[in-house]
C-alpha positions as CSV (number, residue, x, y, z in Angstrom):
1,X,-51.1,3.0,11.6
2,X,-52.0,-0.7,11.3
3,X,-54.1,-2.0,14.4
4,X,-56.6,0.9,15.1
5,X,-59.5,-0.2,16.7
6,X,-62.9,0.7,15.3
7,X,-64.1,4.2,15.9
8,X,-66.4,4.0,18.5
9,X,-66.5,5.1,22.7
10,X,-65.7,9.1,24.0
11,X,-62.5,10.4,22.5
12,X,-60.9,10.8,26.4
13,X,-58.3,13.7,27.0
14,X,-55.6,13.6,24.7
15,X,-52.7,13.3,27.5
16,X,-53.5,10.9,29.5
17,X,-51.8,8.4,27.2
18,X,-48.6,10.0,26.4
19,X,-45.4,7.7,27.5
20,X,-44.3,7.1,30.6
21,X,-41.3,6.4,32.6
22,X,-38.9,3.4,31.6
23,X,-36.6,1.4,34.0
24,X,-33.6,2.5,34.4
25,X,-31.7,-0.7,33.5
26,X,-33.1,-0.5,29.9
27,X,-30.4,0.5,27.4
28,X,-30.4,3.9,25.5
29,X,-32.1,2.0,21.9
30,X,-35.2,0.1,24.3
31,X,-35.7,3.1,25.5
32,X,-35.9,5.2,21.9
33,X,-38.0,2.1,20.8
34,X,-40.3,1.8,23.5
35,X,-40.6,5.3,23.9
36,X,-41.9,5.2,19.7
37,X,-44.0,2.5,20.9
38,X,-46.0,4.7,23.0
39,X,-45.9,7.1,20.9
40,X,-47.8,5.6,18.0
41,X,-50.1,3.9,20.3
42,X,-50.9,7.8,21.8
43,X,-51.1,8.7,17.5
44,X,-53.7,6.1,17.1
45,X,-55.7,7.3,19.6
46,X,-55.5,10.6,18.8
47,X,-56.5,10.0,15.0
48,X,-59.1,7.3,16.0
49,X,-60.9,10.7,17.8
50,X,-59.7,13.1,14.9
51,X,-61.7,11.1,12.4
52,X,-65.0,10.8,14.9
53,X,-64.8,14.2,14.6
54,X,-64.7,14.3,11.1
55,X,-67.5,11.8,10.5
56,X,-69.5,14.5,12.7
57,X,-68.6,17.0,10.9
58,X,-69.6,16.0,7.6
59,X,-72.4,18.4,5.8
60,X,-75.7,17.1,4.3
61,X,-74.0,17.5,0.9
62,X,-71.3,15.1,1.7
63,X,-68.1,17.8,2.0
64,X,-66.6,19.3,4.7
65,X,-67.0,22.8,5.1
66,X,-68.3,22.7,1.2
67,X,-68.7,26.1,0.7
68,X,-65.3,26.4,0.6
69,X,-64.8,24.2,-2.4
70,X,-63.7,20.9,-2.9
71,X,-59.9,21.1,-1.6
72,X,-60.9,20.9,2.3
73,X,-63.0,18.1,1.7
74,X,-60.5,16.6,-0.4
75,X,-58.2,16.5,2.2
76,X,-60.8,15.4,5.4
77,X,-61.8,12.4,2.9
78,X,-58.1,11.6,2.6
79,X,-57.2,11.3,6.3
80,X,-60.5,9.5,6.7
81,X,-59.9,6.7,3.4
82,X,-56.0,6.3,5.3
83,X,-57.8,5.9,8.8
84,X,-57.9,1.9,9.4
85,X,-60.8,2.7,11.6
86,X,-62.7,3.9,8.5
87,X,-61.3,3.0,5.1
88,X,-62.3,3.4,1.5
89,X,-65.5,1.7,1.7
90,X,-67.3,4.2,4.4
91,X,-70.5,5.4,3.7
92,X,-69.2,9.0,4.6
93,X,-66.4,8.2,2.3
94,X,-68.7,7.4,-0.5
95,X,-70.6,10.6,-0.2
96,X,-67.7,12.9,0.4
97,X,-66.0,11.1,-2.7
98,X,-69.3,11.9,-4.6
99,X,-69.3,15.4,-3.4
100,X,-65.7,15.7,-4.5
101,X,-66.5,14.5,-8.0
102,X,-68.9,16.8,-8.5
103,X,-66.0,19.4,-9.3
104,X,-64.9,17.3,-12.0
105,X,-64.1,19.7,-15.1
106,X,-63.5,19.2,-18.9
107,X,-60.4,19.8,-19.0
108,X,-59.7,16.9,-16.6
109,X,-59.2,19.0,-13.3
110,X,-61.6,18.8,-9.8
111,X,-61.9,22.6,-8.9
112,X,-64.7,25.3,-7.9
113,X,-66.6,27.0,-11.4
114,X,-64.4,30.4,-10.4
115,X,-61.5,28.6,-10.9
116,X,-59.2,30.7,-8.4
117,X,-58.0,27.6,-6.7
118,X,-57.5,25.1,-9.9
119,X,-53.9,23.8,-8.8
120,X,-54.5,23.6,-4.7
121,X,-58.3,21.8,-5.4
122,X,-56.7,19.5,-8.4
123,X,-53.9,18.5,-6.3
124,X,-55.4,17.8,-2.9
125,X,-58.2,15.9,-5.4
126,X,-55.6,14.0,-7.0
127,X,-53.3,12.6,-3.8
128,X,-57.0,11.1,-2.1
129,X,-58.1,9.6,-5.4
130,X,-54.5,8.0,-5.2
131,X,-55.3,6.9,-1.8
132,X,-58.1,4.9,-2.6
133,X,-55.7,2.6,-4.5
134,X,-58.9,1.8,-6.6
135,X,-58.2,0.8,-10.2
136,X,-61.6,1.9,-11.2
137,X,-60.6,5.7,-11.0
138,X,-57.2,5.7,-13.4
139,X,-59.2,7.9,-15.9
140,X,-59.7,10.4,-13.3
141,X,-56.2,10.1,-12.2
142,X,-54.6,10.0,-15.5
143,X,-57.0,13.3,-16.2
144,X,-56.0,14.8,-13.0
145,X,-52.0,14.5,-13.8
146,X,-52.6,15.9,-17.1
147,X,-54.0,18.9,-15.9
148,X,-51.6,19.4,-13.3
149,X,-48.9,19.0,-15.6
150,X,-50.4,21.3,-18.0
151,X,-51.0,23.8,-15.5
152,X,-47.2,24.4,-14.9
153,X,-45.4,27.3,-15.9
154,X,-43.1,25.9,-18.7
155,X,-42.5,26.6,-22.5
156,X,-46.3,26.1,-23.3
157,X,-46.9,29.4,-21.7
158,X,-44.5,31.1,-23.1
159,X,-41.7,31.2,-20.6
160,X,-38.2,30.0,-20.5
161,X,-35.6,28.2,-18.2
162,X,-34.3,31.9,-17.6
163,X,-37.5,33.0,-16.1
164,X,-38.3,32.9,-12.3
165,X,-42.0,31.7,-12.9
166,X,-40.7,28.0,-15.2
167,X,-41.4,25.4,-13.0
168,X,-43.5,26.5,-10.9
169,X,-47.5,26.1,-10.1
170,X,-50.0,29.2,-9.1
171,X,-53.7,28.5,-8.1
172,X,-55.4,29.1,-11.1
173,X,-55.1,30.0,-14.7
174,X,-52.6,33.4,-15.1
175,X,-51.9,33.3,-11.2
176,X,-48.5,33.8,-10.6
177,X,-46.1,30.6,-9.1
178,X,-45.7,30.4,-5.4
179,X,-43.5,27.1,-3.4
180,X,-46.9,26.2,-1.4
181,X,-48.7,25.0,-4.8
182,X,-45.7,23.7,-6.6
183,X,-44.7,21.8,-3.1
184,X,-48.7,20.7,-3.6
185,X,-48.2,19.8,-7.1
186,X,-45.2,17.3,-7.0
187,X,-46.6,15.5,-3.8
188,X,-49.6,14.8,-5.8
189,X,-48.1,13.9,-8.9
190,X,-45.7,11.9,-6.4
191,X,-48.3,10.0,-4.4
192,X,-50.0,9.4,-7.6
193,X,-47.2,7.1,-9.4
194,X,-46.2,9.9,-11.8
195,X,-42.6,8.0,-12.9
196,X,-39.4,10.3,-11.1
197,X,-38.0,11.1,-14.8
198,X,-40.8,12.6,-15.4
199,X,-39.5,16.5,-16.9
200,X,-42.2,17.8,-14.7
201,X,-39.9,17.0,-11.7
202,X,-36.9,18.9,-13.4
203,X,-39.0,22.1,-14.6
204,X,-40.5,22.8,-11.1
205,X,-36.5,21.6,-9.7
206,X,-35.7,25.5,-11.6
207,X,-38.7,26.8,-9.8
208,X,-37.8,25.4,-6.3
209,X,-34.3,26.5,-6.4
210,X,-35.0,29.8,-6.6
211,X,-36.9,30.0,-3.5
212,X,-34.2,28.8,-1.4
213,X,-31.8,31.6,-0.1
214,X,-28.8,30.0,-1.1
215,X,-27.0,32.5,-3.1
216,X,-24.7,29.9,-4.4
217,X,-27.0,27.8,-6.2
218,X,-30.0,30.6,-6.5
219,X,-29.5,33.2,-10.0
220,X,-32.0,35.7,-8.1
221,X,-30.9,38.8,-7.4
222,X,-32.2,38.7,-4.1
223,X,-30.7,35.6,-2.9
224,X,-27.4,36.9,-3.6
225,X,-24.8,36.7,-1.3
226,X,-27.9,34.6,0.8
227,X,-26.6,31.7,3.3
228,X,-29.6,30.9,5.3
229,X,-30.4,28.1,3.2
230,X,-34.0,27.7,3.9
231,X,-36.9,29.0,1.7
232,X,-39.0,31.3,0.9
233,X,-42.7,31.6,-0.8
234,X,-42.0,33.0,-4.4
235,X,-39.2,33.8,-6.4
236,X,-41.5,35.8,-8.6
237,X,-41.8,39.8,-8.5
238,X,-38.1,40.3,-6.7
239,X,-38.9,37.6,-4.3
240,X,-41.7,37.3,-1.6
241,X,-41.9,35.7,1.9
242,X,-45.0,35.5,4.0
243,X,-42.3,35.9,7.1
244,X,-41.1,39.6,5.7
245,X,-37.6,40.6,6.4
246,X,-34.7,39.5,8.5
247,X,-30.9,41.0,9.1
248,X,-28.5,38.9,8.7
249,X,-24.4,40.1,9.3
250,X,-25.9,43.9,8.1
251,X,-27.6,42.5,5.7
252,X,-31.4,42.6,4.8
253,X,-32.9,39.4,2.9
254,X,-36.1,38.0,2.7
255,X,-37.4,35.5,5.8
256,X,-37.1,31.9,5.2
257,X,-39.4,29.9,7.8
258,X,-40.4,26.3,8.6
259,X,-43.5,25.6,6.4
260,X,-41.9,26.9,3.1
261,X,-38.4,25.4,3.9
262,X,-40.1,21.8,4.9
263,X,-42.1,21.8,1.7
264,X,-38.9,23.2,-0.6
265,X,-36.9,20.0,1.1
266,X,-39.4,17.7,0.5
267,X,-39.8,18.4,-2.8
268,X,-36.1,18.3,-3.8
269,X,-36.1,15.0,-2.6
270,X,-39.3,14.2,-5.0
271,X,-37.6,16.1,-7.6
272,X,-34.8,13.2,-7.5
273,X,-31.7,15.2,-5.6
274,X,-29.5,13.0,-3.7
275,X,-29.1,13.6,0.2
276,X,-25.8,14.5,-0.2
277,X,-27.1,17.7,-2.9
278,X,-25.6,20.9,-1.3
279,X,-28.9,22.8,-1.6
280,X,-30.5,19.2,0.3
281,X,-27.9,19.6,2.9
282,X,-28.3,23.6,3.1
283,X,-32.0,22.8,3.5
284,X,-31.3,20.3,6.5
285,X,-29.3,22.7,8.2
286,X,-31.3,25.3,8.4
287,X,-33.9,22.9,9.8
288,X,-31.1,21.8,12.5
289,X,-31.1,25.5,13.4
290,X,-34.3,26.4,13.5
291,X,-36.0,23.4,15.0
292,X,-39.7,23.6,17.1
293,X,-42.7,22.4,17.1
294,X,-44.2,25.4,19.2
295,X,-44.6,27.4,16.2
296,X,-44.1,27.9,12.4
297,X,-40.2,28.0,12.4
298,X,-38.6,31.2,12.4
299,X,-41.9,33.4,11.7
300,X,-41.4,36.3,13.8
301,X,-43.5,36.3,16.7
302,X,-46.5,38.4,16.3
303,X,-47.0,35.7,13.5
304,X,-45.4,32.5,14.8
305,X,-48.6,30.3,14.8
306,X,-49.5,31.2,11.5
307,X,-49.8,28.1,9.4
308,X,-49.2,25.9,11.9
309,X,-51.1,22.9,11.0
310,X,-49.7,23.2,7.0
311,X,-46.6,23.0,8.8
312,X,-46.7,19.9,10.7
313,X,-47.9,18.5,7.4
314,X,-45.1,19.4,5.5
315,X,-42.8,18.7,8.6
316,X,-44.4,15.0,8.4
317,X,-44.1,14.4,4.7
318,X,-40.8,15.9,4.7
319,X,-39.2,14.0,7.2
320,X,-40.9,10.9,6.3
321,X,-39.3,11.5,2.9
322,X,-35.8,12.1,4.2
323,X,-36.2,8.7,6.2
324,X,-34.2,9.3,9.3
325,X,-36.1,8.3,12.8
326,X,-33.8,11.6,14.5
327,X,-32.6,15.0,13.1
328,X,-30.0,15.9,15.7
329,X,-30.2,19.6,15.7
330,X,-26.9,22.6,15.7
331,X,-27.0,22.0,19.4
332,X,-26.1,18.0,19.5
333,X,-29.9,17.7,20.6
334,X,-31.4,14.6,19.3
335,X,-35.1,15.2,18.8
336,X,-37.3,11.8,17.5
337,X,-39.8,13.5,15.5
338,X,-42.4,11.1,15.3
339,X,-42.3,11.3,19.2
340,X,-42.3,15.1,19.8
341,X,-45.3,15.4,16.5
342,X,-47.5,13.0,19.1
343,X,-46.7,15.1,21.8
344,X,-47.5,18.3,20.6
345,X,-50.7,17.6,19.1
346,X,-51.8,15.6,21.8
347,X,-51.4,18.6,23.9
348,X,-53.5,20.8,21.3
349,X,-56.6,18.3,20.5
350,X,-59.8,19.7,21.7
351,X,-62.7,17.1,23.9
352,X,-64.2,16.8,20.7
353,X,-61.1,15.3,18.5
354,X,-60.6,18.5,16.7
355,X,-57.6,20.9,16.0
356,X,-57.6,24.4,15.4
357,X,-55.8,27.2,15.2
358,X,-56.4,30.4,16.7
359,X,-54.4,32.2,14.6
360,X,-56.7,32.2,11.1
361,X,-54.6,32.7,8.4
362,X,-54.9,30.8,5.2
363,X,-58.3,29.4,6.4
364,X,-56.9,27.5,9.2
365,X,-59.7,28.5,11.6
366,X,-61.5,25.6,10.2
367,X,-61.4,22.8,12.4
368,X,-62.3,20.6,9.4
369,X,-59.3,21.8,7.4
370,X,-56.7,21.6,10.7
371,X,-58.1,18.3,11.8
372,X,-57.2,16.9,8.4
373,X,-53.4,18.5,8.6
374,X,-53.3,16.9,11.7
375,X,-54.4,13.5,10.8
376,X,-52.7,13.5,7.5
377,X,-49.3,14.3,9.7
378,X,-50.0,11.0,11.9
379,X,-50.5,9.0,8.9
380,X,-47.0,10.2,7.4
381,X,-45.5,9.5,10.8
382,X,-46.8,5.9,11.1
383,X,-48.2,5.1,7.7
384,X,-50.3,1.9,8.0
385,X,-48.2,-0.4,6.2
386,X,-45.6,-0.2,9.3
């Protein structure tokens, strides 16, 4: 987002700057454009008070909410070294990098001493080193990719094309696979330069497919017979989604929903897949159908605003992957992403330039941890090379 001002004056309420009415002589495209032009003006704002709050927020140590680990702080210090207003070179930067480091491990991985979170930490460590574009940390990164790599289920653990855990990434050593860690993994190794022929894209490629319910194109005996198209959490153990159960035409299968399908389309994309794939296109429709920011796509209720902020994320990346400015959803809708993603977090940002969520699942009850998924989303939207 190229042209932020410096961080400094109150935050102001979020709204007051979202766009306004347009004359109606303008034609349909000034009005789509000008309308974008608001909106990333509103995003700028919005992440110029996101990262205050994140340089307030900062512990004595350097992390951000450290006793966590190093992954949250991983990801606050990446919004913050994308934020123009703030930049590589910040002192907070410096010190949150330093924290950071301090997880370094021998075996070339950034992760707590338990090691429960090894692939999550690694990952999230690995896509902000990237982001410093500093050439004076390519041993770390080249350490980092290793590890990762190393760290997938594959033949060096003993397991075979045939098996539903190949491909795939878990949090730590013995963990079974899940999509949010492999997603995790290949944007890493993605932002990171790893080269697209690398065979780690086409192992975890085995490991993706088999978390979209698209009986077609998935071997799993519970996708079967599956049209839904979007994704679920884990192949592994008969198949697992966080979302449970829907019927579908008398038929029970597991849930897909929006954070798992976003990430599972992203990462096809990554893994090389053209748009014109059937599973990409499967993926995209279900998307089509199940379009909202309001809540996690297709959750059911009780749970609909769990994960939310990993989900605009994923929603971000993935669309800034697929490279369109509109999805046009099953109802001839057109909905300008960039444009609603401003609009709903500027409704949601607290006086302070934080996010939260209310729902706290998956540690999302961290302000620290949904500021940065909100920032990092803006960024995707209106990266600050545009």
């Amino acid at each position: 987002m190229a042209g932020a001002v410096g961080l400094t004056g109150p935050a102001g309420a979020a709204g007051q700057s979202l766009p306004g009415p347009v004359h109606p002589s303008t034609t349909q495209s000034q009005v789509r454009a000008e309308k974008e032009r608001q909106a990333q003006a509103t995003a700028r704002r919005l992440c110029e008070a996101g990262a205050r709050y994140l340089l307030s927020a900062q512990q004595a140590d350097g992390g951000w909410a450290s006793q966590t680990g190093p992954g949250v702080s991983a990801l606050a210090l990446k919004a913050l070294i994308q934020e123009p207003g703030v930049g590589p070179q910040h002192p907070a930067v410096r010190r949150g990098l330093e924290f950071v480091l301090r997880s370094q491990r021998e075996d070339g991985g950034i992760y707590s001493a338990e090691g429960l979170l090894k692939n999550y930490e690694s990952s999230v460590a690995l896509a902000t080193l990237a982001a410093l574009g500093d050439p004076a940390y390519r041993p770390q990164i080249a350490a980092l990719q290793k590890f990762l790599i190393d760290n997938q289920w594959d033949e060096g653990e003993g397991k075979s094309l045939d098996d539903p855990w190949y491909g795939g990434a878990g949090y730590g050593q013995g963990k079974r696979p899940d999509l949010s860690n492999t997603q995790m993994m290949l944007e890493a190794l993605h932002d990171s330069g790893l080269p697209p022929d690398h065979p780690v894209y086409r192992k975890a490629l085995a490991f993706i497919q088999r978390c979209q319910m698209l009986g077609e194109n998935n071997d799993q005996v519970f996708a079967k017979g599956s049209r839904q198209g979007g994704f679920i959490y884990s192949p592994v153990n008969g198949g697992e989604s966080k979302a449970g159960l829907i019927e579908i035409d008398g038929r029970t299968e597991l849930r897909c929903y929006g954070s798992m399908t976003y990430a599972g389309f992203k990462s096809m994309l990554y893994a090389g897949l053209s748009r014109n794939d059937p599973r990409v296109q499967a993926a995209l429709s279900w998307i089509k159908q199940h379009w909202t920011l309001d809540s996690n796509p297709n959750f059911p209720q009780a749970q609909s605003e769990e994960g939310l902020f990993y989900f605009y994320h994923v929603f971000a990346r993935a669309l800034q992957a697929w490279g369109e400015p509109a999805i046009v959803d099953q109802t001839g809708r057109e909905h300008v992403w960039r444009s609603e993603l401003v609009h709903k977090l500027a409704d949601i940002q607290r006086p302070d330039g934080s996010w939260v969520n209310a729902a706290d699942r998956w540690m999302e009850g961290l302000p620290e941890l949904t500021t940065a998924y909100a920032l990092l989303a803006f960024q995707a939207a209106y990266p600050a090379s545009q």
